[in-house]
N, C-alpha and C positions, 0 to 999 in steps of 0.2 A: 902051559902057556897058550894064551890063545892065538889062531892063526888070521893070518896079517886080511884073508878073507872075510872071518867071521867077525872082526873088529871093520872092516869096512860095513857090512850090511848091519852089524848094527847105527853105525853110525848113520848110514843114508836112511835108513827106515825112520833110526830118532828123528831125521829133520825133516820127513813125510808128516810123523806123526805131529808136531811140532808146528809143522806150515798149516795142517789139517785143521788143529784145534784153533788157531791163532787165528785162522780164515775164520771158519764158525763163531769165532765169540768177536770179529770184526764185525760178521753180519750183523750178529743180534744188538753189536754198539752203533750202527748206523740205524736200526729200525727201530730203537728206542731214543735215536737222536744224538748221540754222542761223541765226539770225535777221539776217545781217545780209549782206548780197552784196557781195563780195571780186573780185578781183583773177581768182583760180580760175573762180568760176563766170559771170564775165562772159564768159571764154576756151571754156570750159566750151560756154556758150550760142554763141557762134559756129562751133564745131563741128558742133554738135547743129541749128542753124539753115545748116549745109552753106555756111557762106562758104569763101572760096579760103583759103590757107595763106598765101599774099602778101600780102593786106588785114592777116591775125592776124599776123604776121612784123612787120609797121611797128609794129602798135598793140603790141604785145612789146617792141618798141625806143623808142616814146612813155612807154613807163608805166615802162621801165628808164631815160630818163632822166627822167621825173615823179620816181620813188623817190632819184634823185641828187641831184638841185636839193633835194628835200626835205631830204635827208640835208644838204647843206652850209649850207642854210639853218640847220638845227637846230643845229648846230655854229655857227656865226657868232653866234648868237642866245647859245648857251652862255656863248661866249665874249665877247660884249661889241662884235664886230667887225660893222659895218654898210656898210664901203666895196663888198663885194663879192655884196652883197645879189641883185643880180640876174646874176650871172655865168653861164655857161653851162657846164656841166661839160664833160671834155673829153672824146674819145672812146672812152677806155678805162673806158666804167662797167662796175662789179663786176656780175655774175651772180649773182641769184639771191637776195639782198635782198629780203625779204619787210617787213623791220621796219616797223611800222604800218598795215601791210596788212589787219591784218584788223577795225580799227577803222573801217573804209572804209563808209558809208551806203548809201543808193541815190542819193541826189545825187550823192556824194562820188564815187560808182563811171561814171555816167552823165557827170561832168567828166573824167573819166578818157578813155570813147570819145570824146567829144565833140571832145575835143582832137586824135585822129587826123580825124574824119571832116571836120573845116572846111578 
């Protein structure tokens, strides 16, 4: 069991690390003109803040299948169909799928890493 400490610093550190990257890929959405931080400049900001290419490769493969599940969600929704609401998509998700991407906030984008770094 972990202690009630080592579950606090990890939790504060996530949301150092968290506030860190989220700032950095603000900047570079403002200096490229954009109000709203995507998908791009959160990648962008991992670069630029010299993470491995291993860490960026997973969170690449987290957000291609975030974009999937979305996708069949939206369709089921379309369609009326709610059995397969939580399904998993399977391992051949499409490349490269931006659709809704860039409606993405800085929460919305922050649920995005969030989801690889737990």
């Amino acid at each position: 069991m972990i202690q009630k400490d080592v579950r606090l610093a990890l939790s504060k550190s996530s949301t150092v690390f968290i506030n860190y990257l989220t700032s950095t890929a603000n900047d570079l959405a403002i200096t490229s003109g954009a109000k709203t931080i995507n998908s791009q400049y959160i990648m962008a900001a991992l670069d630029e803040l010299e993470f491995d290419s291993d860490f960026k490769s997973k969170l690449e493969l987290e957000l291609q299948e975030f974009r999937e599940i979305t996708r069949l969600r939206k369709e089921q929704k379309s369609t009326g169909a709610d059995t397969a609401a939580d399904a998993r998509p399977s391992d051949d998700i499409e490349n490269g799928d931006d659709e809704g991407d860039e409606d993405l906030n800085e929460h919305q984008a922050m649920d995005v890493v969030e989801t690889d770094t737990l």
